[in-house]
C-alpha positions as CSV (number, residue, x, y, z in Angstrom):
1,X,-9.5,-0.4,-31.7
2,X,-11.7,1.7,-29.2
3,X,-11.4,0.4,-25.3
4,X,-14.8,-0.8,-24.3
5,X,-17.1,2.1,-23.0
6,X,-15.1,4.4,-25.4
7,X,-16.5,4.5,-28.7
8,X,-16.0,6.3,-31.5
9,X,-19.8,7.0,-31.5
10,X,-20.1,9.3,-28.8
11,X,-19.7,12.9,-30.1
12,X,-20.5,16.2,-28.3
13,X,-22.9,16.1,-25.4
14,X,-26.3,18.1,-26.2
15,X,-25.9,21.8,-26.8
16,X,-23.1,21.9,-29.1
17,X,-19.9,21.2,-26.6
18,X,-18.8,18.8,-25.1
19,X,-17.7,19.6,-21.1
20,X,-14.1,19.9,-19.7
21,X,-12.5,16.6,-19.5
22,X,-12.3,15.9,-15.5
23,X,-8.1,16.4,-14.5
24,X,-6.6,14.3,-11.8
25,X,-7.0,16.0,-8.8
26,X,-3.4,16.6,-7.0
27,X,-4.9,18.7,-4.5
28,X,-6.5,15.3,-3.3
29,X,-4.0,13.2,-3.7
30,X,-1.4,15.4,-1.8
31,X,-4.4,15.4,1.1
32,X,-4.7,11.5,0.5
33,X,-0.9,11.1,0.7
34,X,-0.3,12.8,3.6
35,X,-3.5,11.3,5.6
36,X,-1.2,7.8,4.7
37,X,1.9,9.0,5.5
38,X,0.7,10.1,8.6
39,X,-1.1,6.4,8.7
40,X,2.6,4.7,7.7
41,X,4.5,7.0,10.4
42,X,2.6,5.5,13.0
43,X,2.7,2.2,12.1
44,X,6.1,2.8,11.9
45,X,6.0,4.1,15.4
46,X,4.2,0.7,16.3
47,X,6.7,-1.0,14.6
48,X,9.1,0.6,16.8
49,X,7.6,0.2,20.4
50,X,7.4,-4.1,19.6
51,X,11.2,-3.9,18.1
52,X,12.2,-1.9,21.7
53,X,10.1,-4.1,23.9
54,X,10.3,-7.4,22.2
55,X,13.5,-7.4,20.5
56,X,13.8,-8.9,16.5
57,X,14.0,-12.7,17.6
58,X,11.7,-15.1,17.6
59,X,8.5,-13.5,19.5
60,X,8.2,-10.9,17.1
61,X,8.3,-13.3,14.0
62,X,5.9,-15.2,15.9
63,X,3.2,-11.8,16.5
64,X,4.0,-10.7,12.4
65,X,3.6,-13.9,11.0
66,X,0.4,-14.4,13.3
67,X,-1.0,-10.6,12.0
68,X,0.2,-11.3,8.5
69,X,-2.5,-14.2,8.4
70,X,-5.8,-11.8,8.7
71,X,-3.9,-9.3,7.1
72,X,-3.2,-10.8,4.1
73,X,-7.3,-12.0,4.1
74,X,-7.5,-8.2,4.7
75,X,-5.8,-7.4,1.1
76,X,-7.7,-10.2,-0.5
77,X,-11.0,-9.0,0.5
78,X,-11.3,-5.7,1.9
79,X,-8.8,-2.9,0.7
80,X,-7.9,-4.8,-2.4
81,X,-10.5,-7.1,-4.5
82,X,-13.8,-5.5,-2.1
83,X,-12.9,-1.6,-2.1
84,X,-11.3,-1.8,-6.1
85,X,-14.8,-3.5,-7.1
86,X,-17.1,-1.6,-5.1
87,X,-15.9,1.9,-5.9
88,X,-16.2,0.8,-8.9
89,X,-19.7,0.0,-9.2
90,X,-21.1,2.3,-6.5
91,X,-19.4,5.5,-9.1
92,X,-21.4,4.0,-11.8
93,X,-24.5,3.3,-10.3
94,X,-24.5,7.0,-9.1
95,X,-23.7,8.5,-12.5
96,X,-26.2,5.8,-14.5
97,X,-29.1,6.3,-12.5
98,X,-28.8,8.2,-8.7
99,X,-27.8,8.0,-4.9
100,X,-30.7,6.7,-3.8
101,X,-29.7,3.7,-6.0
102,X,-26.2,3.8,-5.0
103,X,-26.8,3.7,-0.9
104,X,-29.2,0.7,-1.7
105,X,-26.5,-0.9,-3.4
106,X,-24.3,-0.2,-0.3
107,X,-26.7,-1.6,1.9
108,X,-26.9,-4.7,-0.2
109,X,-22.9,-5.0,-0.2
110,X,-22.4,-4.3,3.3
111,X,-24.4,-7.0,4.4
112,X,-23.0,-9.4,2.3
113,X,-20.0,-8.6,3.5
114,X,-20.6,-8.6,7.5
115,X,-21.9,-12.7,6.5
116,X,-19.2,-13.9,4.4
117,X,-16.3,-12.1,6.1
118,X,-18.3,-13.2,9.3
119,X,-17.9,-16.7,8.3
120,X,-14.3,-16.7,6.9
121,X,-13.5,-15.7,10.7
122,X,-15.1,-18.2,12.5
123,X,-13.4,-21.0,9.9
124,X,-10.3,-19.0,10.7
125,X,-10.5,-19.2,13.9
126,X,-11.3,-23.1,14.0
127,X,-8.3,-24.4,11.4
128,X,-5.4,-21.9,12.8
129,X,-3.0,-24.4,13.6
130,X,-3.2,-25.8,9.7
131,X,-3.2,-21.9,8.3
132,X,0.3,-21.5,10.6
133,X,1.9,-24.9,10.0
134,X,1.4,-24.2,5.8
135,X,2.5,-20.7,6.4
136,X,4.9,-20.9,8.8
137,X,6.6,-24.5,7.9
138,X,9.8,-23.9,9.8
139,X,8.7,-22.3,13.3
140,X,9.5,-24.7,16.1
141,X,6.8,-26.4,18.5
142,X,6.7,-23.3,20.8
143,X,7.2,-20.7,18.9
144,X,4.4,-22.3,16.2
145,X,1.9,-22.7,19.4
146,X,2.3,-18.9,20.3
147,X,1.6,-18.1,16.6
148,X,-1.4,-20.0,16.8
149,X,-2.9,-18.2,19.8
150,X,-2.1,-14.7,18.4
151,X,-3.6,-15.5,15.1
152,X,-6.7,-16.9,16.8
153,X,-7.5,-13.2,18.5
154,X,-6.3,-11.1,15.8
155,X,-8.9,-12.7,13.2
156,X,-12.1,-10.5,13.6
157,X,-9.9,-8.1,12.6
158,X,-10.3,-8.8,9.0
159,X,-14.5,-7.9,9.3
160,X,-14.0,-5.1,11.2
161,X,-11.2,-3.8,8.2
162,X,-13.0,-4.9,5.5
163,X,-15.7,-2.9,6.8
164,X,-14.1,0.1,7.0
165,X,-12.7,-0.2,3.2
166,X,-16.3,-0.5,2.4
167,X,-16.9,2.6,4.2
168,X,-13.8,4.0,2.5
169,X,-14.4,3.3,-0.9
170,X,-18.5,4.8,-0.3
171,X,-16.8,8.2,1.1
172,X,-14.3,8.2,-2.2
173,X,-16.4,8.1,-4.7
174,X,-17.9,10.7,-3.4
175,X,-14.7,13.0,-3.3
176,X,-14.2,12.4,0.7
177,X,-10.7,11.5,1.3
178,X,-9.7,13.0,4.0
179,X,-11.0,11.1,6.8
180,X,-11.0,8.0,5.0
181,X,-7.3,8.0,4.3
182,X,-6.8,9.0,8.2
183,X,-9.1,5.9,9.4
184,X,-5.6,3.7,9.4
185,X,-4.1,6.4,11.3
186,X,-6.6,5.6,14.5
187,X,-6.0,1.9,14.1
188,X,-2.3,2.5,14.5
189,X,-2.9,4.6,17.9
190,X,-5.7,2.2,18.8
191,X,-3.3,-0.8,18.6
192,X,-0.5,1.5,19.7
193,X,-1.9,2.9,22.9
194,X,-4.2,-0.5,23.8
195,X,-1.8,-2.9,23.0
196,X,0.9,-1.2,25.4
197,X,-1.3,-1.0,28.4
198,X,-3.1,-4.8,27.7
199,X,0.7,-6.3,27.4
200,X,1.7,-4.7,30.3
201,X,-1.0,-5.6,32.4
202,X,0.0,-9.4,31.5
203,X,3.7,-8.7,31.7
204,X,5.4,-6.1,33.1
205,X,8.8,-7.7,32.0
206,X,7.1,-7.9,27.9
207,X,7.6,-11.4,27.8
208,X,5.7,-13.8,25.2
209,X,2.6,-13.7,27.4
210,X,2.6,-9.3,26.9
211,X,1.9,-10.5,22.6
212,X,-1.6,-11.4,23.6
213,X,-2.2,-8.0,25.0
214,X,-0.7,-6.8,21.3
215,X,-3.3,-8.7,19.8
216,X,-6.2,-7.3,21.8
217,X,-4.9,-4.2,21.2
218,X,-4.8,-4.7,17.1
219,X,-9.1,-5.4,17.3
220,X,-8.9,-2.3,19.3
221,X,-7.6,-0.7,16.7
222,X,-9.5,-2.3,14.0
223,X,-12.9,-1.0,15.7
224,X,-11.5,2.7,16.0
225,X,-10.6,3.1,11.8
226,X,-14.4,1.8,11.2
227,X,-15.7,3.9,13.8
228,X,-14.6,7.2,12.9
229,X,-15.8,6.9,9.3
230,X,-19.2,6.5,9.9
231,X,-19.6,10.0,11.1
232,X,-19.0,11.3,7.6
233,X,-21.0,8.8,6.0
234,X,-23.8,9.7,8.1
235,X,-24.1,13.4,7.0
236,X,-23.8,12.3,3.1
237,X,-27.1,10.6,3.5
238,X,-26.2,6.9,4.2
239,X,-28.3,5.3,6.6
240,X,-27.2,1.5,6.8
241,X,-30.0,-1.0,6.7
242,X,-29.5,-4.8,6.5
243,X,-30.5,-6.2,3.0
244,X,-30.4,-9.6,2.2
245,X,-31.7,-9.5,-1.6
246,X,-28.1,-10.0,-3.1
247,X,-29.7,-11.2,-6.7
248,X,-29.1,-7.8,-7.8
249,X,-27.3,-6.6,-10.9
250,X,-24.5,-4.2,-8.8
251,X,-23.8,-6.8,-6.4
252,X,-23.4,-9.3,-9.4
253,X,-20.9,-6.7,-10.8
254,X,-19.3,-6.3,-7.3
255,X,-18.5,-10.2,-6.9
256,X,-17.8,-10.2,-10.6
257,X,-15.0,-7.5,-10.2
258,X,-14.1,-9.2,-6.6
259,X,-13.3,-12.6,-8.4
260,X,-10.3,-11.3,-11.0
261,X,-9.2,-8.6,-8.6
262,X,-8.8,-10.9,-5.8
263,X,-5.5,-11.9,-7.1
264,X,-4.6,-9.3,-9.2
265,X,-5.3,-6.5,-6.2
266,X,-3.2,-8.9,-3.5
267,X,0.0,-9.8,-5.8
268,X,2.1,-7.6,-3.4
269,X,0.6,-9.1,-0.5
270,X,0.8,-12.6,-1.8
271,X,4.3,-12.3,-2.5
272,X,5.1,-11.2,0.7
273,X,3.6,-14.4,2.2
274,X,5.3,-16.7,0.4
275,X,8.6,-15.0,1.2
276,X,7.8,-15.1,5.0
277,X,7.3,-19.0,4.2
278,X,10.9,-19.5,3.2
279,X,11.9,-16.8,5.5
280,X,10.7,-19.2,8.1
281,X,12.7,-21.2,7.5
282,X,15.7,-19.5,8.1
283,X,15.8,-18.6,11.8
284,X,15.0,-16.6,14.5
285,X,14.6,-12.6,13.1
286,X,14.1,-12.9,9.0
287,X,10.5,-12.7,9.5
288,X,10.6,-9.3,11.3
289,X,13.4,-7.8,9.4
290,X,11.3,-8.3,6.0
291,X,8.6,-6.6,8.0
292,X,10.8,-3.8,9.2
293,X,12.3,-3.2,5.6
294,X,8.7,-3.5,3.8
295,X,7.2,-1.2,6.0
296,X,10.3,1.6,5.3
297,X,9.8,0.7,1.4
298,X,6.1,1.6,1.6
299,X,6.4,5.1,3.7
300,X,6.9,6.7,0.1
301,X,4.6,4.2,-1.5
302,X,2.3,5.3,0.6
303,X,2.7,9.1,0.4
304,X,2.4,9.0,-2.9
305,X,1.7,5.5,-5.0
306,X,-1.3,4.8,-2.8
307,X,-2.6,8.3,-2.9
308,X,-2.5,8.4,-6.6
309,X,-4.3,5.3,-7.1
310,X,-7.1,6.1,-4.7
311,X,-8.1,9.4,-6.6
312,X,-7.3,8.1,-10.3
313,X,-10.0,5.4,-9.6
314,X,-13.4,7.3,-9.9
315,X,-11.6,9.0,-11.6
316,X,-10.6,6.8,-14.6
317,X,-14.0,4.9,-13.7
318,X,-16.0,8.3,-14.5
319,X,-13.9,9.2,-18.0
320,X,-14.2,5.3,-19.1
321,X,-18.1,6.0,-19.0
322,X,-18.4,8.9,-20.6
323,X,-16.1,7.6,-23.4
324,X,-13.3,10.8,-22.8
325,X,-10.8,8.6,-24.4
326,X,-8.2,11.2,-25.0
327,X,-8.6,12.5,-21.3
328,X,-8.8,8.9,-20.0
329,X,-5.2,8.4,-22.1
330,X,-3.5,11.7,-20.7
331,X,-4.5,11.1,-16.8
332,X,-3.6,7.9,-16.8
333,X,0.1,8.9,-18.2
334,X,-0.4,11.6,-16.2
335,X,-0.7,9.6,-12.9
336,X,2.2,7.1,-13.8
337,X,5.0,10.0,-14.5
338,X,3.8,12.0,-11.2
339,X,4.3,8.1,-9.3
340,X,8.0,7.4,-10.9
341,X,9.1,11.4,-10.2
342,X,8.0,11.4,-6.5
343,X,9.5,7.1,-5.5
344,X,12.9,7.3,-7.9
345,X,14.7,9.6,-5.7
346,X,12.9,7.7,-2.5
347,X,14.8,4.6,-4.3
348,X,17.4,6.1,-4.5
349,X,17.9,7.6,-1.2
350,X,16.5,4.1,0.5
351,X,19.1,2.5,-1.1
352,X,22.0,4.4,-0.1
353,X,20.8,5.1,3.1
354,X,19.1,2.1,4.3
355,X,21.7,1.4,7.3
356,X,21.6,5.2,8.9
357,X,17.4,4.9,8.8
358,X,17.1,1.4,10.0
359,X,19.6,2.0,12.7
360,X,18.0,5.7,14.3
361,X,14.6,4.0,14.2
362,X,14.9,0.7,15.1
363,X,17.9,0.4,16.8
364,X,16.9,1.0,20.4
365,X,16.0,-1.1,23.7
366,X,16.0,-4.7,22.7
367,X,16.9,-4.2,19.2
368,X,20.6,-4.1,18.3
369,X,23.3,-3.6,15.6
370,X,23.0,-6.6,14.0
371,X,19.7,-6.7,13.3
372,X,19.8,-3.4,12.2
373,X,22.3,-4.4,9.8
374,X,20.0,-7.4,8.3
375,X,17.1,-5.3,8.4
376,X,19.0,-2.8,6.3
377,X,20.0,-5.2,3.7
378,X,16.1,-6.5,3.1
379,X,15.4,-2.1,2.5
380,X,17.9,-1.9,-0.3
381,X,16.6,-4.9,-2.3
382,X,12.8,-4.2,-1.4
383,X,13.6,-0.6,-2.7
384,X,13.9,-1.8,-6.1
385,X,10.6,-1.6,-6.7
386,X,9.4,0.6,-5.4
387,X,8.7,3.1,-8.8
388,X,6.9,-0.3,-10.4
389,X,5.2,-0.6,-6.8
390,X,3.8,2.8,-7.5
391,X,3.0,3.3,-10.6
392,X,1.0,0.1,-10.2
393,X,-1.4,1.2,-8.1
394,X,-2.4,3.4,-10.9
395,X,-2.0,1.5,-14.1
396,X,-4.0,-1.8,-12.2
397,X,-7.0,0.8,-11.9
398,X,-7.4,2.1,-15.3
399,X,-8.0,-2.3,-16.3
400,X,-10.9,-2.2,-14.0
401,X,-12.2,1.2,-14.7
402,X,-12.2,-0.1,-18.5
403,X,-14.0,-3.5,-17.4
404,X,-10.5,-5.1,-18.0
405,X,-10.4,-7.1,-15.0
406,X,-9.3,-10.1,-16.2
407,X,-5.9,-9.0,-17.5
408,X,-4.6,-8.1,-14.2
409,X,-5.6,-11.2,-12.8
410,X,-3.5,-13.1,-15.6
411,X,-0.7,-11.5,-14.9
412,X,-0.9,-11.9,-11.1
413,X,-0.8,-15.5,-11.5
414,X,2.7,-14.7,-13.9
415,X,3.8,-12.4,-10.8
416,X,3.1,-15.2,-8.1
417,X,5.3,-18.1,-10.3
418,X,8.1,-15.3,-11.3
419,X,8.1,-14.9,-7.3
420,X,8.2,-18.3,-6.4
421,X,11.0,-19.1,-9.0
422,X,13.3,-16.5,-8.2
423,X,13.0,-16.9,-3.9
424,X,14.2,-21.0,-4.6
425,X,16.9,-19.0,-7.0
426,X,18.0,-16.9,-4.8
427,X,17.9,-18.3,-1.6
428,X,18.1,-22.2,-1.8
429,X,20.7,-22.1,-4.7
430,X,22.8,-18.8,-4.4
431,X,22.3,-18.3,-0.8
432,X,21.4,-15.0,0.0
433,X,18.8,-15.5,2.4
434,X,16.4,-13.0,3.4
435,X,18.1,-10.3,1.6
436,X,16.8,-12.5,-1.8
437,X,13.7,-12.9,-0.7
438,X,13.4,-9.0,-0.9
439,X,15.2,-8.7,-4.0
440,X,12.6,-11.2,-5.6
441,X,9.7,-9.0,-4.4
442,X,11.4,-6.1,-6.2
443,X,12.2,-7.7,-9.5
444,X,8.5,-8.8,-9.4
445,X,6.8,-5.5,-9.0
446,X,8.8,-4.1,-11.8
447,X,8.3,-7.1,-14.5
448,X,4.4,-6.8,-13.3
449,X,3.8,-3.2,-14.2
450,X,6.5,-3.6,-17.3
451,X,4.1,-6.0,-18.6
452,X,0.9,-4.5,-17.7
453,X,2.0,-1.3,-19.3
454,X,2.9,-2.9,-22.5
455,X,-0.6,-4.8,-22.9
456,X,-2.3,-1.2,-21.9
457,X,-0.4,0.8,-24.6
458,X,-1.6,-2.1,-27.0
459,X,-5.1,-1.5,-25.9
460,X,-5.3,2.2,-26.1
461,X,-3.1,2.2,-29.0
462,X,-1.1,4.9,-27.5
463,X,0.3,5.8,-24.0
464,X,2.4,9.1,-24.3
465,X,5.1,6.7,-23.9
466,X,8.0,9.7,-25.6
467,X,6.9,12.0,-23.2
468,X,7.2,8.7,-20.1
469,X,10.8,8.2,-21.0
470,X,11.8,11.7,-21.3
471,X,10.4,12.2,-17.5
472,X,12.6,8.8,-16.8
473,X,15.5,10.0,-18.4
474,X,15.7,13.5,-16.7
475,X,14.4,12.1,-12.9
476,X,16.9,9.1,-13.4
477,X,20.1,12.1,-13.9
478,X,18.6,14.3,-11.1
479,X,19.0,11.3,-8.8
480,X,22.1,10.2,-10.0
481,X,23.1,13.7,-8.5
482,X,21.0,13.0,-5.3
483,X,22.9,9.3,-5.0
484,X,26.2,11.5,-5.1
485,X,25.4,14.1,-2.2
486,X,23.7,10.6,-0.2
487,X,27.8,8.8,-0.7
488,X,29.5,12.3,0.4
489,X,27.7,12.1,3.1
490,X,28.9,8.6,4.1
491,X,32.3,9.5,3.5
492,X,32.3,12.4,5.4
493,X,29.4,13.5,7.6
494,X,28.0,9.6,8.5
495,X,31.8,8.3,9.1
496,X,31.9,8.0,12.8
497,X,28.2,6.3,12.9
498,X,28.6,3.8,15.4
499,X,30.2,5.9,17.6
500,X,27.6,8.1,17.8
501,X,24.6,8.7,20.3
502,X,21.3,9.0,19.1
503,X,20.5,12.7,18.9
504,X,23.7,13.5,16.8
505,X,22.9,10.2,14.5
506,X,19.4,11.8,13.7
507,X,20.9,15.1,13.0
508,X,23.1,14.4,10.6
509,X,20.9,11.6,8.7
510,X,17.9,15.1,8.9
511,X,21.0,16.9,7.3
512,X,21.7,14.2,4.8
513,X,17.8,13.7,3.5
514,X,17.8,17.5,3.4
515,X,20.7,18.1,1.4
516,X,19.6,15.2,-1.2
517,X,16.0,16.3,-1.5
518,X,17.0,19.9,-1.7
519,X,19.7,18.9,-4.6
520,X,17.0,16.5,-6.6
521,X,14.5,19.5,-6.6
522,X,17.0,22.2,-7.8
523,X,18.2,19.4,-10.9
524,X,15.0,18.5,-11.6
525,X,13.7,22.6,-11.4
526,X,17.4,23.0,-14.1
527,X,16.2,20.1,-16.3
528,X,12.7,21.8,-16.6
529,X,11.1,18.8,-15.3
530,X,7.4,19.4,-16.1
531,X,5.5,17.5,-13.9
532,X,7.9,19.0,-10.6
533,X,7.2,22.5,-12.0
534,X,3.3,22.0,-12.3
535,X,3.6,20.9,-8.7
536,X,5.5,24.1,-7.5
537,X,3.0,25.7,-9.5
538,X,0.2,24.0,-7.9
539,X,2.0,24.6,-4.3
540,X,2.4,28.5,-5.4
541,X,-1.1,29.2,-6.0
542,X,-2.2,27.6,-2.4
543,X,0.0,29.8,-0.7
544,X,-1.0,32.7,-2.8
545,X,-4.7,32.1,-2.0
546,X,-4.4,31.7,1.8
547,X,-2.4,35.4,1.8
């Protein structure tokens, strides 16, 4: 059974040989996952300054459940369903025919876009208080009505993102990722810096009334991670010109891809919405503390899950054409070990470590102990997924480079009901409040990509599966080790933790991370881990070439 674009047909190119099978490129991806990391620190940071001025109560849920509203349009539409299709496409038009057909397609795309998206804002805008009283069933009169107004300024944020994605995915598949991956680093400092000055401008005391200046701020941001993309998309030749004539073959293949991977692409995303609808309903502070412990869980997701995924794309997209279906096999295996050895440890150390982390970055002005404490909780049960997080963001990519777009999307709506079923478990009949609302999100992500996996071994008949497990096996011992050094230093160094200031709390949790990493490196170096030594290797001959 040959995948589709991978026959058995296609032999050597002319000339007698056929050309080296195109390798994922981990110079890219470690330049991709430090561009998000960067992105995720500062975000983090912005996480930080709201938890310090506004406390974890109820304003704060209020401002993230408000955000999460365009942002979860955001995942359906722009960095999901609308960069996944359109990279795509765009790689394929450029290697069928050439640019020149490519930048028209972009034009044709882009404009399509600016009117839908356009659109979905203004509806947005006018049925708010129905989008917050489905999504937010359990908010009070008052804190519902501030949700409302927050939610009704933040919503041209989703064009001016789902721009920028566009702009994204036009620079990747052209090998630009730099810049790209650093665009969500200038929202953050956008919505950082203008949000801080605009809320204190309307509230020097950071009251309820200082969240609208937040909001402003966010657009701020928004405008500043489109902005500083076009410069690089201007010197690659694309000059954007409005094109209505949308009865075009790539824009049909663009909305045909959009349609399957607007659910499969937004599963996470999804989930997460549906678990800030029960979490509404449990308080003052559940909201936030999800968002506090989901952003923590997706610092290493985003380091390295997202950076795979964004260069295995054109990649994969480029192999599946040309029918490489031995190279297609081994990068795709390829990308999945590298996501589980880089976020097992991460789980590992998240899980052990979640109080020490939550409490040096959060716990400061307004926010206290106890929230720290329930925020904490959410980290270790979002943690659980976090390998299956990862090695999602690769696997989901090799269905749509192979036209498989469908199966995804079937699986997605599996994902959604698992999720559904196991929040009313967890929650409404054992009780565990927020804390199983994280937990379901975890046990999701992992039966998603166990399933996934399985139907993608049945398609390529084979997935290097022996060589999977063995990586498993040996990066599952090497963090059992790491787990150990993480509960000696509990015992020991982290004993006195709440009566310590702040300085000598992050130098001992620095001390702590160091030891553990340092530890999983030299078991995993001793177990002859081959995906960690072609990484030292890779590392090597960098700093060989710049002496």
């Amino acid at each position: 059974m040959q995948p589709k674009h991978m026959t058995a047909g296609q032999g050597p190119r002319p000339g007698g040989s056929r050309p080296p099978a195109e390798r994922l490129n981990t110079r890219a991806a470690g330049i991709i996952g430090l561009a998000v990391m960067c992105s995720r620190v500062l975000g983090l940071i912005r996480e930080q300054v709201c938890a310090a001025l506004f406390g974890g109560g109820g304003a704060m849920d209020a401002f993230t459940a408000a955000f999460r509203i365009p942002n979860l349009l955001r995942d359906l539409f722009a960095e999901g369903a609308l960069s996944t299709a359109f990279v795509t496409t765009f790689s394929k038009t450029a290697a069928r025919r050439d640019d020149a057909a490519a930048w028209a397609l972009a034009n044709k795309v882009a404009t399509l876009a600016a009117v839908v998206l356009g659109a979905l804002c203004v509806l947005g805008i006018v049925f708010t208080p129905q989008l917050v009283a489905t999504l937010a069933p359990g908010f009070m009169p008052a804190k519902a009505a501030l949700t409302v107004t927050l939610t009704r300024i933040m919503f041209p944020f989703i064009l001016l993102v789902s721009l920028a994605a566009l702009v994204m995915g036009m620079l990747n598949a052209k090998n630009v990722f730099g810049m790209p991956a650093m665009a969500s680093s200038f929202f953050n400092v956008g919505s950082i810096v203008g949000g801080v000055v605009l809320g204190y401008w309307l509230d020097p005391h950071f009251g309820p009334l200082a969240l609208v200046g937040l909001a402003i701020g966010t657009l701020f941001g928004g405008a500043l991670q489109l902005g500083v993309q076009l410069p690089q998309l201007h010197r690659l030749g694309f000059r954007y010109r409005p094109d209505f004539r949308w009865r075009d073959p790539g824009v049909s293949a663009v909305v045909g891809l959009m349609g399957p991977s607007v659910i499969a692409a937004s599963t996470t995303q999804f989930n997460v919405l549906i678990n800030s609808i029960f979490a509404s309903q449990l308080g003052d502070g559940p909201i936030f503390w999800l968002s506090i412990a989901f952003r923590l869980m997706q610092l290493p997701l985003g380091l390295f899950g997202v950076a795979l995924g964004t260069v295995t794309l054109p990649l994969l997209s480029r192999l599946a054409l040309s029918g490489e279906l031995g190279a297609f096999r081994g990068e795709l295996s390829r990308g999945m070990r590298l996501a589980f050895l880089l976020t097992i440890p991460c789980t590992v150390g998240l899980m052990m470590l979640a109080e020490p982390i939550v409490s040096v970055l959060y716990e400061h002005g307004r926010f206290d102990a106890r929230q720290s404490f329930e925020a904490a909780g959410a980290l270790r049960y979002y943690a659980i997924g976090l390998a299956g997080y990862a090695a999602l963001k690769v696997l989901v990519n090799a269905f749509y480079a192979l036209d498989q777009r469908r199966t995804p999307m079937y699986t997605s709506f599996l994902a959604v009901a698992l999720n559904l079923l196991l929040n009313w478990i967890f929650t409404r009949q054992l009780g565990w409040g927020h804390r199983g609302l994280a937990f379901s999100t975890g046990c999701v992500a992992t039966c998603n990509f166990l399933l996934l996996y399985a139907l993608m071994h049945r398609h390529l008949q084979r997935l290097e599966t022996r060589r999977m497990t063995l990586l498993l096996l040996k990066a599952v011992l090497a963090s059992a080790v790491l787990a150990l050094v993480c509960w000696g230093a509990q015992v020991w160094l982290l004993a006195g933790w709440a009566q310590l200031g702040f300085a000598p709390r992050l130098g001992l949790l620095l001390l702590t991370i160091g030891a553990g990493i340092a530890v999983f490196l030299g078991c995993g170096m001793a177990l002859r881990i081959e995906e960690l030594q072609e990484l030292f290797e890779a590392l090597r001959r960098r700093v060989h070439r710049k002496d």
